[in-house]
C-alpha positions as CSV (number, residue, x, y, z in Angstrom):
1,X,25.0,14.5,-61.4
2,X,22.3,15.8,-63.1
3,X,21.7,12.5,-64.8
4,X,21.0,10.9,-61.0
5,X,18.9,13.6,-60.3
6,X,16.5,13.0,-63.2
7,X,17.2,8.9,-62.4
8,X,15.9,9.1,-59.1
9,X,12.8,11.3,-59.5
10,X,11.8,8.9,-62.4
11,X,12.5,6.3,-59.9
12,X,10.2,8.0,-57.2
13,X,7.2,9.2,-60.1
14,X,7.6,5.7,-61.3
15,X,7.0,3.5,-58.0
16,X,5.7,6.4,-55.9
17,X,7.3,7.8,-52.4
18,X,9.6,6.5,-50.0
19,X,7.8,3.7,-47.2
20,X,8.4,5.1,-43.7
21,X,10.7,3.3,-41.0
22,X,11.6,4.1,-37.5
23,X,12.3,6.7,-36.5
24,X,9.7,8.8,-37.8
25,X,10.5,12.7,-37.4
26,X,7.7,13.4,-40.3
27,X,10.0,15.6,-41.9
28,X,10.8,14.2,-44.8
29,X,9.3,15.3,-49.0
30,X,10.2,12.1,-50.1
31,X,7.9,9.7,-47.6
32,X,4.3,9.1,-47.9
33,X,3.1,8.8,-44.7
34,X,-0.3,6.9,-45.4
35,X,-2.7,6.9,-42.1
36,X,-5.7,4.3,-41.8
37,X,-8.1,6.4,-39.6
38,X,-10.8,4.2,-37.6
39,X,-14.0,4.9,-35.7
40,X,-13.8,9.2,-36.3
41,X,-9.9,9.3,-35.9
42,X,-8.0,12.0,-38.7
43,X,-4.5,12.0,-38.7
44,X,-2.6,13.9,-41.4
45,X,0.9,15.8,-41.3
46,X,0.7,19.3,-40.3
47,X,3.0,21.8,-39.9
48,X,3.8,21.9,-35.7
49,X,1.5,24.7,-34.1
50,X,3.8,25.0,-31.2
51,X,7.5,25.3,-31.8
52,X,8.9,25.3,-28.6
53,X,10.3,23.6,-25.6
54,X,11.7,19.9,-26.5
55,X,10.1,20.1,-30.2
56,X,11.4,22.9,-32.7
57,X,10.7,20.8,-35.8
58,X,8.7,22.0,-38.6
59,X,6.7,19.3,-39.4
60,X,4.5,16.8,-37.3
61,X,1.0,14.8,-37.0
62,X,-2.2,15.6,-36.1
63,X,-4.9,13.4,-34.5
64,X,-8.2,15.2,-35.1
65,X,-10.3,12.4,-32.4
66,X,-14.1,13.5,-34.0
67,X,-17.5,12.3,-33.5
68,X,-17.6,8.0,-34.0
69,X,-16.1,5.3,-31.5
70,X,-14.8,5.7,-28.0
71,X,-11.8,3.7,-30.0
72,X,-11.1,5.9,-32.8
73,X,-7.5,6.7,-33.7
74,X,-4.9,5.6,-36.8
75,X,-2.6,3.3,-38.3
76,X,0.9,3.8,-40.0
77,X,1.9,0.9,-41.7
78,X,6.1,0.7,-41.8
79,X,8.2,-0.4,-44.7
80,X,9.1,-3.9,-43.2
81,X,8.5,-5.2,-39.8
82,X,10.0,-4.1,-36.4
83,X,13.3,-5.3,-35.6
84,X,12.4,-6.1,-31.6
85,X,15.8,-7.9,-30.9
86,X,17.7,-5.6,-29.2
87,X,15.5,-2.0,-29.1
88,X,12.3,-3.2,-26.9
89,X,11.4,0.9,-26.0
90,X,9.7,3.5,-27.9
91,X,9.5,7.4,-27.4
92,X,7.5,9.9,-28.8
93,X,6.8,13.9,-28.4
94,X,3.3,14.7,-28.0
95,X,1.2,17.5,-27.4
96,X,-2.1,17.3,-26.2
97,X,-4.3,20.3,-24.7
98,X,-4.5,19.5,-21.4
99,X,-2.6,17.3,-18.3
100,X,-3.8,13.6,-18.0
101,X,-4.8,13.1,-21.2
102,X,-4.4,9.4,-22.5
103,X,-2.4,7.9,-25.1
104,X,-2.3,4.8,-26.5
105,X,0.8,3.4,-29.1
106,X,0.2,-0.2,-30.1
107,X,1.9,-2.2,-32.4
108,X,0.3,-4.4,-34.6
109,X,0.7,-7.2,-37.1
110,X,0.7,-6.7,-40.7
111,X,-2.6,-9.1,-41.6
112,X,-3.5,-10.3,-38.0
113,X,-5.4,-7.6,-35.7
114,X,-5.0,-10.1,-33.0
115,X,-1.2,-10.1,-32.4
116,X,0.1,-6.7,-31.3
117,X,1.5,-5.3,-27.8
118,X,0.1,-2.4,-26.4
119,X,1.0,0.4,-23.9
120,X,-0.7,3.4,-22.7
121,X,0.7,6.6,-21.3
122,X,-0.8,10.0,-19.3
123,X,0.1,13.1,-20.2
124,X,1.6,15.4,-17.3
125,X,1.7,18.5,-19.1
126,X,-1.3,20.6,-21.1
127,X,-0.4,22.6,-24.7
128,X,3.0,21.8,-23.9
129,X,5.2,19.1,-25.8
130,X,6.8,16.5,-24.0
131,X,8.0,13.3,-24.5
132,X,6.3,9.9,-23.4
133,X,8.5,6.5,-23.2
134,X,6.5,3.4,-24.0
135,X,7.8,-0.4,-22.6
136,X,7.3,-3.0,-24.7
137,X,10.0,-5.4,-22.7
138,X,7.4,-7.9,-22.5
139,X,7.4,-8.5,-26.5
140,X,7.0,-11.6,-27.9
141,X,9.7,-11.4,-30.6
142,X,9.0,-14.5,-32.3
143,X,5.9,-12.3,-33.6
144,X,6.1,-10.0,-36.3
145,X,4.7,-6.6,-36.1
146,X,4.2,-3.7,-39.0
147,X,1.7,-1.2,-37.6
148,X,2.0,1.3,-35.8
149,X,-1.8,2.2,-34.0
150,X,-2.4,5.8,-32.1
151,X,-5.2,6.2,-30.0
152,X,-6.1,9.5,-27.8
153,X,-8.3,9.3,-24.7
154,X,-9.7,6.0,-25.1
155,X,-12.7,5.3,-24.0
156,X,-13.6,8.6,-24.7
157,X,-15.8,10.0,-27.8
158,X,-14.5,13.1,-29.5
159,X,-15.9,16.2,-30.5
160,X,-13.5,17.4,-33.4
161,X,-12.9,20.2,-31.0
162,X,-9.4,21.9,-30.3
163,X,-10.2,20.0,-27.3
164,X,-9.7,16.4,-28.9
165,X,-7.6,17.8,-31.2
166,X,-3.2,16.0,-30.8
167,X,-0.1,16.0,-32.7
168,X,2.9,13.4,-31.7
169,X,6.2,13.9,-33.8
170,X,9.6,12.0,-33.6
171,X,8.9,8.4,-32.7
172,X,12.1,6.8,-31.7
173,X,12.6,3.2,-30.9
174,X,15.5,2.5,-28.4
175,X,17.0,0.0,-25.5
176,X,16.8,0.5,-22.2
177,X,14.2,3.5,-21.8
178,X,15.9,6.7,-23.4
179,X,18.8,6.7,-21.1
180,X,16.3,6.5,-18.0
181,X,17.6,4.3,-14.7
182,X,16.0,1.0,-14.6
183,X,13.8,1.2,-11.4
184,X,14.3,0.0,-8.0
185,X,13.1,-0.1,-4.7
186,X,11.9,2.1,-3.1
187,X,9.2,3.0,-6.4
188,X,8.1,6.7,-5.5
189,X,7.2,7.3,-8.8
190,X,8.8,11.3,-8.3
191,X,12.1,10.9,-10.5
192,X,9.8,10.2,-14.0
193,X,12.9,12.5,-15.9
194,X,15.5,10.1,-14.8
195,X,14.0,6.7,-14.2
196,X,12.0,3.9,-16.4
197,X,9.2,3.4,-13.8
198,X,7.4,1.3,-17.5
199,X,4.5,0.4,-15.9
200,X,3.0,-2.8,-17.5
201,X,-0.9,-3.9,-17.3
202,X,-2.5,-7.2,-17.9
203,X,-6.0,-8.5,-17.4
204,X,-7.7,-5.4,-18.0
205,X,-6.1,-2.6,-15.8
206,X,-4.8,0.6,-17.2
207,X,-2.1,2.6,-15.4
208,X,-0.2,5.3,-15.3
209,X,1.5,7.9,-13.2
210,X,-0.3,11.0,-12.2
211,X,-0.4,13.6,-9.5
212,X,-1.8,12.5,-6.2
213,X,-5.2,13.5,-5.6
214,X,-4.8,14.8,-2.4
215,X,-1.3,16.3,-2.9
216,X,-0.3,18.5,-6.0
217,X,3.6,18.1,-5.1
218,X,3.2,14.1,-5.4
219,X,3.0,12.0,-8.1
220,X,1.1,8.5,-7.7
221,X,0.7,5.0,-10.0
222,X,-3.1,5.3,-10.8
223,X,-4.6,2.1,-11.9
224,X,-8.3,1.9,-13.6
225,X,-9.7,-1.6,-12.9
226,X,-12.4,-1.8,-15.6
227,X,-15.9,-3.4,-16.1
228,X,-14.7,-5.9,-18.3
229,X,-11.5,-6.5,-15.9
230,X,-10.1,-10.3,-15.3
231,X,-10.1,-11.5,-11.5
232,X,-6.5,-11.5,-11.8
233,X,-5.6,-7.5,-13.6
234,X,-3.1,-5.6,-12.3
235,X,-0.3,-3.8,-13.0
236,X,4.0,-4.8,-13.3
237,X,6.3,-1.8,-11.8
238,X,9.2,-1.6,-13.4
239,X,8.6,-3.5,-16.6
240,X,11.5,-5.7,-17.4
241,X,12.6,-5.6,-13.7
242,X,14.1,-4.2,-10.6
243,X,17.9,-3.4,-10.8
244,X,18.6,-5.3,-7.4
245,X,16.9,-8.2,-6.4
246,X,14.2,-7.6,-3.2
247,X,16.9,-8.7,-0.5
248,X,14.8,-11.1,1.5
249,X,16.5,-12.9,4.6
250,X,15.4,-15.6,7.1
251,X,13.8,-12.6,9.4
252,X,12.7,-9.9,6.8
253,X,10.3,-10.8,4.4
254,X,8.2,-8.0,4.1
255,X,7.3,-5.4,1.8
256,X,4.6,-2.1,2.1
257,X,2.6,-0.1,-0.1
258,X,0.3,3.0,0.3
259,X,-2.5,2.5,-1.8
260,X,-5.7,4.2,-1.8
261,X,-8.9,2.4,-2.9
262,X,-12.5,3.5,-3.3
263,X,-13.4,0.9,-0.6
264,X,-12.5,-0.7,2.8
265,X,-11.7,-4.5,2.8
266,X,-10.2,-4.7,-0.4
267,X,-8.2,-7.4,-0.9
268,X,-4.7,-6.0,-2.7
269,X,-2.4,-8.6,-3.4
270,X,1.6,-8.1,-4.2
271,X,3.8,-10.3,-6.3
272,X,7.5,-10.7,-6.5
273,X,8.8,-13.0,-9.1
274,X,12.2,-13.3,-10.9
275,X,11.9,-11.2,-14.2
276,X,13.5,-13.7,-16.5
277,X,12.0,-16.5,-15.2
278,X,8.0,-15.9,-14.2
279,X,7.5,-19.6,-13.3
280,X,9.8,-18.4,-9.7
281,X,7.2,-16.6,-7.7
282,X,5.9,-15.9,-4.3
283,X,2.3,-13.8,-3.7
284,X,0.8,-12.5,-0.8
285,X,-2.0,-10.1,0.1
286,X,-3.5,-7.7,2.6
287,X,-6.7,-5.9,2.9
288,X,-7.4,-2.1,2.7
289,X,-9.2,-0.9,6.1
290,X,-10.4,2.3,4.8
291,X,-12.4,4.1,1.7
292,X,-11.0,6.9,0.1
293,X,-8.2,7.5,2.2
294,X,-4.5,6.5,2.1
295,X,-3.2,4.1,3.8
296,X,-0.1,1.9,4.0
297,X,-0.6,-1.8,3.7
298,X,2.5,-4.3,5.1
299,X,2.9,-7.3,2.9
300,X,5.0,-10.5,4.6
301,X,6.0,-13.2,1.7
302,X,6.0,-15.3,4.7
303,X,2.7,-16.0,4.6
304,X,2.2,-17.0,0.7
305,X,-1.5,-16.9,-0.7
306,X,-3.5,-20.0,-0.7
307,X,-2.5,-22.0,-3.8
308,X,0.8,-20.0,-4.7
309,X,4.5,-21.2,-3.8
310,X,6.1,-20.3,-0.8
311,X,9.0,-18.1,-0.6
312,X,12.6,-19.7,-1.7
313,X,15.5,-17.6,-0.2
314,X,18.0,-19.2,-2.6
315,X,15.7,-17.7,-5.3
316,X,15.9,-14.2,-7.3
317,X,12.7,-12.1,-6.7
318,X,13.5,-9.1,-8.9
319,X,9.7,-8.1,-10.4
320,X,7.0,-7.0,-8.2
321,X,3.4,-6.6,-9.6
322,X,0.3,-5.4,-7.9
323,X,-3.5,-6.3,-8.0
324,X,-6.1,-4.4,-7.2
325,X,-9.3,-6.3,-5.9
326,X,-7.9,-9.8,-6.5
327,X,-10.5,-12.3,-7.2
328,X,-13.2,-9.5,-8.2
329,X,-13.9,-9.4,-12.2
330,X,-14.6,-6.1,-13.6
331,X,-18.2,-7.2,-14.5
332,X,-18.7,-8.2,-10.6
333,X,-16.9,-5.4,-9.0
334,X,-17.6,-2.8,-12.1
335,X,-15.6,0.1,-12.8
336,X,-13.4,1.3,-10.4
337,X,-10.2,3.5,-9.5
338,X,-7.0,3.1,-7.4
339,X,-4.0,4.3,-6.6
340,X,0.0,3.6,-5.0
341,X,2.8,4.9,-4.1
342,X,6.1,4.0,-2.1
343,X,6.4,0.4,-2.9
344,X,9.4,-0.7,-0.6
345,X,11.3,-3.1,1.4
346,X,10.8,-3.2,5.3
347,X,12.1,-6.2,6.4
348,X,10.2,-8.1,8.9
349,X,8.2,-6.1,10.5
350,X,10.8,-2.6,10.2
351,X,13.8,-3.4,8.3
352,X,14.9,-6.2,11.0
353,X,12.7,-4.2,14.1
354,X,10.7,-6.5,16.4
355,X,6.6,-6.5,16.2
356,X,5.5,-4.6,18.2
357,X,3.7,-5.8,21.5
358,X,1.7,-4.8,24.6
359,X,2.6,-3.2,26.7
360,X,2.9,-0.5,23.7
361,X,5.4,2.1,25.5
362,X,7.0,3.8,22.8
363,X,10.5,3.4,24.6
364,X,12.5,1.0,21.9
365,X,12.1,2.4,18.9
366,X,15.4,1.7,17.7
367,X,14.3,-2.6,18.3
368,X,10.6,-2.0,18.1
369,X,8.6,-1.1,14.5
370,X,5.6,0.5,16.1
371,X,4.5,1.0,12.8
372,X,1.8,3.9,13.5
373,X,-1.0,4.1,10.7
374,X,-2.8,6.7,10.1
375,X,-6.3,6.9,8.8
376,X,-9.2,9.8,7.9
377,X,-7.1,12.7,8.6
378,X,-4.6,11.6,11.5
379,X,-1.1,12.6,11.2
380,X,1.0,11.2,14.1
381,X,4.7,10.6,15.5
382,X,6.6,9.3,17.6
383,X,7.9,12.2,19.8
384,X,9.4,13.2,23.3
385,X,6.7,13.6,25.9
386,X,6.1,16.9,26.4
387,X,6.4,16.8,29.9
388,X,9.1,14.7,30.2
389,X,12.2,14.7,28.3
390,X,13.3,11.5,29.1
391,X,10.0,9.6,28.0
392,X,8.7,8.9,24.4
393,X,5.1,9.3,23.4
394,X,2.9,9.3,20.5
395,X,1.4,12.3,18.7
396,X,-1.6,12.6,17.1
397,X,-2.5,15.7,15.1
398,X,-6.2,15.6,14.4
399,X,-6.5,17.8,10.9
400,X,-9.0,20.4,10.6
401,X,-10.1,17.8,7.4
402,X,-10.2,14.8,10.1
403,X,-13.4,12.5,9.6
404,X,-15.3,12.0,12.4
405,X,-13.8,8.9,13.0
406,X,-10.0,10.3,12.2
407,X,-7.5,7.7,13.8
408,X,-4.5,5.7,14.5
409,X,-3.3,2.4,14.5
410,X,-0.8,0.9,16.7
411,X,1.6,-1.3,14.9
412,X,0.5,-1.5,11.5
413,X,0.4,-5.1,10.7
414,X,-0.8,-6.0,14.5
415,X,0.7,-6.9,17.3
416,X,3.3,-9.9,17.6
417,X,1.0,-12.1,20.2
418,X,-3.2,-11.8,20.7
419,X,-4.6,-9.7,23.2
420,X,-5.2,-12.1,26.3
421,X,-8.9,-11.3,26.4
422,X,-10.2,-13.8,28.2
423,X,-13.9,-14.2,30.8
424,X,-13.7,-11.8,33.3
425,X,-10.3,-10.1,31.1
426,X,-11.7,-8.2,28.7
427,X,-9.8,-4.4,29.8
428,X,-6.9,-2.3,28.7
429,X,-5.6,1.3,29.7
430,X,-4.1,3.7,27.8
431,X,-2.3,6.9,28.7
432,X,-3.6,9.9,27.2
433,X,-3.2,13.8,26.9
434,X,-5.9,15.4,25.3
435,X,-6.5,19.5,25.4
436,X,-9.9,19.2,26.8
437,X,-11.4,17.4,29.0
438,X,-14.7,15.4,28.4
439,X,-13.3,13.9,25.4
440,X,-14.3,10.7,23.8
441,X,-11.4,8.3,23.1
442,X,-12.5,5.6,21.3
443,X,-9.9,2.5,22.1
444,X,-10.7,-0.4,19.2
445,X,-9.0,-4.3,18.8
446,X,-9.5,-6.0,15.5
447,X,-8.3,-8.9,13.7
448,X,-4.8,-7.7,12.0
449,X,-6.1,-10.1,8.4
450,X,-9.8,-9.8,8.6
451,X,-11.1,-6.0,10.0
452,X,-14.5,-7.2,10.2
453,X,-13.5,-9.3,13.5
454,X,-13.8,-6.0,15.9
455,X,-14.8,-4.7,19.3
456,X,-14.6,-0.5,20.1
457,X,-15.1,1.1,23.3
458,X,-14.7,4.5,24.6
459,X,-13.9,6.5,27.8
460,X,-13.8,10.5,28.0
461,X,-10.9,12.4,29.5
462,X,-11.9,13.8,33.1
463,X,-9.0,16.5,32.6
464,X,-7.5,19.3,30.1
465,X,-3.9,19.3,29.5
466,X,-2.9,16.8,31.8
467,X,-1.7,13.2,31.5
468,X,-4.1,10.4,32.6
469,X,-4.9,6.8,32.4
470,X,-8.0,6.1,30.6
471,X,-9.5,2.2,31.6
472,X,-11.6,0.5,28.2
473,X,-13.5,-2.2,29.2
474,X,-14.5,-4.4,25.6
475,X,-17.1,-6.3,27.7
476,X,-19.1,-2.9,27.5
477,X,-18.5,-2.1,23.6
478,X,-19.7,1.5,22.0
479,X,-23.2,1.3,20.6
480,X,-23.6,0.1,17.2
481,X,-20.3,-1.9,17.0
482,X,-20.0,-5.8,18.0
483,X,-19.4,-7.3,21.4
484,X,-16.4,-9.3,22.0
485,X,-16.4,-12.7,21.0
486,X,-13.9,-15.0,23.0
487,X,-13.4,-16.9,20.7
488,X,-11.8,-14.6,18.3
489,X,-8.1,-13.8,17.5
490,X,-7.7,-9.5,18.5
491,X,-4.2,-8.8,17.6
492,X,-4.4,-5.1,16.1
493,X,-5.3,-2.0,18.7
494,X,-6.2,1.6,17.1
495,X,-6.9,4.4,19.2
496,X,-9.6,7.7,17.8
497,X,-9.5,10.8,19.6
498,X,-12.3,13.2,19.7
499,X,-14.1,10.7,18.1
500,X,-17.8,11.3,16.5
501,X,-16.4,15.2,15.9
502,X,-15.0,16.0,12.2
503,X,-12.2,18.0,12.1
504,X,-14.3,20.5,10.8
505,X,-16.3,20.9,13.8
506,X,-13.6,21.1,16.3
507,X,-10.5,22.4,14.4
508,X,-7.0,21.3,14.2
509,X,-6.0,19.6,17.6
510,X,-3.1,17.6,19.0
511,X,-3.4,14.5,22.0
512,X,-0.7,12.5,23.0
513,X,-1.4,8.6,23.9
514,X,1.5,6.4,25.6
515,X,1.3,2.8,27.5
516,X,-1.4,1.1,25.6
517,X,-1.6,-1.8,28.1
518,X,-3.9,-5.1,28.7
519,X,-5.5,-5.0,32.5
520,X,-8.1,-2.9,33.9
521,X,-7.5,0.3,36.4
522,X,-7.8,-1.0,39.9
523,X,-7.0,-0.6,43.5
524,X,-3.1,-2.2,44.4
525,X,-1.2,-3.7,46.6
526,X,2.1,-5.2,47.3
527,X,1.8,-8.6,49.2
528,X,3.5,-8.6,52.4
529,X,4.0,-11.8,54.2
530,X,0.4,-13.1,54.3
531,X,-1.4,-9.8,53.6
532,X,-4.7,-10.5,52.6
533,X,-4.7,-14.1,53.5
534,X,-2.9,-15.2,50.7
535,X,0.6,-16.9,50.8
536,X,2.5,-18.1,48.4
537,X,5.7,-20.5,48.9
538,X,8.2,-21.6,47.9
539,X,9.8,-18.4,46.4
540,X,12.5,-18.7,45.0
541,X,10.7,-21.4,43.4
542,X,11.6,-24.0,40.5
543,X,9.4,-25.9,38.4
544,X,6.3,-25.5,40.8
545,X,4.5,-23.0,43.8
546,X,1.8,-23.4,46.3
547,X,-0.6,-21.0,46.8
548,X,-3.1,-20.7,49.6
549,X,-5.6,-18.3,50.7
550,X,-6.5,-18.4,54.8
551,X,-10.2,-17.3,53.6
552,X,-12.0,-18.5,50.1
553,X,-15.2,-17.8,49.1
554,X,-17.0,-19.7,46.2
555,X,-16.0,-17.0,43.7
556,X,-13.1,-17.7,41.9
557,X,-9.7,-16.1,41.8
558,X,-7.9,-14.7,38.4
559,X,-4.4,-15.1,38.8
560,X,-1.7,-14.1,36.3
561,X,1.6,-14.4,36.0
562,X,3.7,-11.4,33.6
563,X,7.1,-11.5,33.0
564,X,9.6,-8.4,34.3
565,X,8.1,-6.5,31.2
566,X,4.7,-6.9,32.9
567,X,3.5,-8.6,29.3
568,X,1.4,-11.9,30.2
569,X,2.5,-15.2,29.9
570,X,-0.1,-17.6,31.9
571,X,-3.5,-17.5,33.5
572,X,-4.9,-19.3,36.0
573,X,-8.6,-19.4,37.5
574,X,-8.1,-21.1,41.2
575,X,-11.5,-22.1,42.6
576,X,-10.3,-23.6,45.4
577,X,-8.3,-23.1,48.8
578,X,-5.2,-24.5,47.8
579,X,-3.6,-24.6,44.7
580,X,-0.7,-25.6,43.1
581,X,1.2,-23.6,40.2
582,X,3.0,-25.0,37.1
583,X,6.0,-23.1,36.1
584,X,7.6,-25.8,34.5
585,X,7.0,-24.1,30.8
586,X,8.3,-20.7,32.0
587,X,12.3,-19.9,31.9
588,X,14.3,-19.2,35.1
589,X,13.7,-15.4,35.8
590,X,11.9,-12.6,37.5
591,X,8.0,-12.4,37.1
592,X,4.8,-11.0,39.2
593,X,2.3,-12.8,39.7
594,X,-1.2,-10.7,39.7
595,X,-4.2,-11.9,42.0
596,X,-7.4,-9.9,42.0
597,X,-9.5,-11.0,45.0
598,X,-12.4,-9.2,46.6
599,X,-12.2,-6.1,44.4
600,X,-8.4,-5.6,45.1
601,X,-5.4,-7.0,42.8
602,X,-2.3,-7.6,44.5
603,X,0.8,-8.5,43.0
604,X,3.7,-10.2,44.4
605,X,7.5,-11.4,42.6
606,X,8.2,-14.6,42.6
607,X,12.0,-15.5,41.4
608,X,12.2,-18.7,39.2
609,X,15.6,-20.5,39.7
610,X,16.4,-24.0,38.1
């Protein structure tokens, strides 16, 4: 025994210490551990200043990050390269002193700087150890790889301060992120302790998950596009995949994500692609409509990008990736910051809910996905009208943070069918409830894909704490906002109350909003017979009606006909006497048909039979 003894320290005096391999607990007398510093990295092993929590060990490494290159850091070259086939994970403790600090494991060739795989982490916790998983999934393993690269706060110059002072101990490689779930929809990012969210970047993004900027008891993906970014960066969730497949049908095809982004009309796109097989892809987008707020974006694979492949149902979409200003480089677009949360599967319009439509009543909400979205300090609901039990209304909480211009949209993604503006038609109504009276309510109809296609108006409330129906007329738009074009597609409605007062000014407050509706408030009746000179025969009627009017004047006469829901379905201008109706396109039913003549509208059913 004593022999060996002696054999194996000539052995070690002779040919010098033990190489390291994985894993690395930097315990061991009998390893050299040989660091490579770069650009005012020092990394030595030092006994653990903080025994306690997850890491009781005596011995770990230090990263002193001084004075050099935003870059510096260390190498630790292994004994032979890394055996990638079945382990594609790595964890390590570190301790850094503060929360959200970066860190950067890469693994590198022996000879070639040029072939490695990279990952960067953020630290949730501040002089405290805990213990950060790395992805590599995406590995190519026909590569070889003998380095392992640390790198704190990148991008950063140190000070040799306690302040850019680290240590990292017991680097593990593993399968299948230490035990963590793989991730799947919906990605909320708040079960980090028990599921793999391994978020991957690509083209210049860097990621990681954080807490939510505006809410301490969130956490968030936070993605950094940067000034040397590709047009195409972004960011995989979920690294080597989704457990389940998205589970698109004929009818739901849509996905949404809250994001928040430094500026309105952002374009954020969303892929979905089959993780063993990225050549199986589908890619859509949708712009952001506000700066630096939340908001959540709907995302049909429906309606593909220009370019990309169309959605294939028979196909496994089990990856989804997201990109930040699509199309923008990082030197065009420079530096910038984002953020998302809730990435999940809504079906087609609501989990198999129908788009919403006018008249917007609130009544169906277990067929309709009114899809309310709020924006600079809304919060709103769906909720019984407070005057009448039987009757569903919307809520809007204005926040004592509000903006100024604090609001809600009306079915997210916009409405299933145009607003029927048309000359002369340019009017909605909306029911409202506000606190005081003399309040602005600015009513505004946009473009659902391009926000810059827009018309806002306003009317105040005339009474306090009563319901009332407010008419907007888009031919007279608010000041400083365009005038409706015609010619335009307005398929989105959002509704402001109070608006042009912050939150600030006017404290918290709460209005209520119900039967957003196309047509202007005006003076009714029901025909009777030939009341108001007007007759209309035959009804019942088939595939066509006659309708007269004992006196016409050279102004012409809007007619429209609106099915038993009292949305449109045809206009007609009669400019003369007599006039005959086509209803061959419309189905056998109920409908109303609307005349306004001489200042009055008067409506009258007419029964189709076939």
């Amino acid at each position: 025994m004593k022999y060996f003894i002696f054999l194996s320290f000539l052995l070690v005096s002779a040919f010098g210490y033990a190489q390291v391999t994985l894993p690395i607990d930097f315990e061991s007398t009998t390893i050299t551990y040989n660091f490579t510093d770069f650009g005012g990295g020092e990394m030595s092993r030092v006994d653990n200043p903080d025994m306690s929590g997850i890491n009781t060990s005596g011995k770990v490494a230090r990263m002193i990050k001084n004075a050099g290159e935003v870059y510096g850091g260390s190498v630790l070259g292994l004994a032979g390269p890394i055996d990638f086939s079945t382990n594609k994970y790595f964890k390590m403790k570190v301790w850094t002193p503060g929360a959200g600090r970066k860190v950067l494991l890469k693994i590198e060739n022996q000879s070639n700087g040029g072939i490695f795989i990279e990952m960067e982490k953020q630290t949730t916790v501040g002089n405290a150890w805990e213990e950060l998983v790395f992805d590599f999934s995406s590995v190519n393993v026909a590569n070889s790889y003998q380095k392992l690269v640390f790198i704190f706060d990148l991008g950063t110059v140190g000070t040799g301060t306690p302040n850019f002072t680290f240590y990292v101990d017991d680097i593990v490689q593993f399968n299948g992120g230490s035990g963590l779930a793989q991730v799947d929809l919906p990605i909320t990012f708040q079960d980090t302790a028990t599921v793999n969210y391994a978020l991957v970047d690509f083209g210049g993004n860097t990621s990681s998950i954080v807490t939510d900027p505006t809410d301490p008891n969130n956490l968030v993906g936070k993605a950094i596009r940067s000034g040397t970014a590709e047009s195409y960066a972004g960011t995989t969730n979920g690294g080597s995949g989704l457990a389940n497949p998205v589970p698109f049908t004929s009818e739901n095809t849509t996905m949404s994500v809250r994001v928040w982004s430094p500026n309105a009309n952002t374009p954020i796109r969303l892929k979905v692609e089959n993780a063993a097989n990225g050549a199986v892809s589908v890619e859509t987008e949708t712009n952001t409509t506000m700066a630096g707020q939340w908001e959540t974006l709907e995302f049909n694979f429906s309606n593909q990008a220009p370019g990309t492949a169309g959605i294939n149902l028979a196909n496994t979409y089990n990856k989804v990736s997201i990109f930040f200003n699509f199309g923008a480089t990082g030197a065009m677009a420079g530096e910038k910051t984002y953020y998302w949360d809730d990435v999940k599967f809504i079906g087609g319009g609501g989990s198999g809910l129908a788009q919403v439509d006018l008249p917007i009543t609130f009544q169906d909400t277990a067929t309709v996905n009114y899809a309310l979205a709020d924006f600079g300090g809304n919060v709103s609901s769906i909720v019984q009208d407070p005057t009448d039990p039987n009757n569903l209304v919307g809520k809007a909480i204005k926040t004592g943070g509000a903006e100024l211009w604090a609001g809600t949209s009306n079915g997210g993604s916009g409405l299933a069918n145009p607003i029927p503006f048309s000359a002369g038609n340019t009017k909605m109504t909306v029911r409202v409830w506000s606190p005081d009276a003399g309040t602005p309510i600015r009513l505004k109809v946009e473009k659902a894909t391009d926000p810059t296609i827009s018309v806002e108006t306003e009317a105040n409330t005339t009474m306090a704490g009563q319901w009332e129906t407010l008419e907007f007329n888009f031919s007279n738009q608010a000041p400083g906002t365009a005038a409706i074009n015609l010619a335009n597609t307005y398929n989105k409605v959002s509704i402001f109350f109070n608006f042009g007062t912050t939150g600030a000014m006017a404290g918290e407050k709460t209005y209520y909003w119900d039967d957003v509706k196309f047509g202007g408030l005006v003076s009714v009746k029901n025909l009777e017979a030939s009341e108001g000179g007007i007759h209309i025969f035959p009804n019942p009627a088939a595939d066509v009606c006659r309708i007269e009017f004992s006196e016409f004047s050279n102004d012409p006469v809007q007619l429209s006909v609106l099915d038993a829901s009292g949305k449109l379905v045809k206009a007609f201008t009669i400019a003369q006497q007599n006039t005959v109706l086509d209803l061959q396109e419309l189905n056998s039913g109920m409908y109303y048909l609307r005349i306004e003549k001489n200042a009055m509208t008067y409506f009258q059913k007419l029964v189709i039979v076939r």
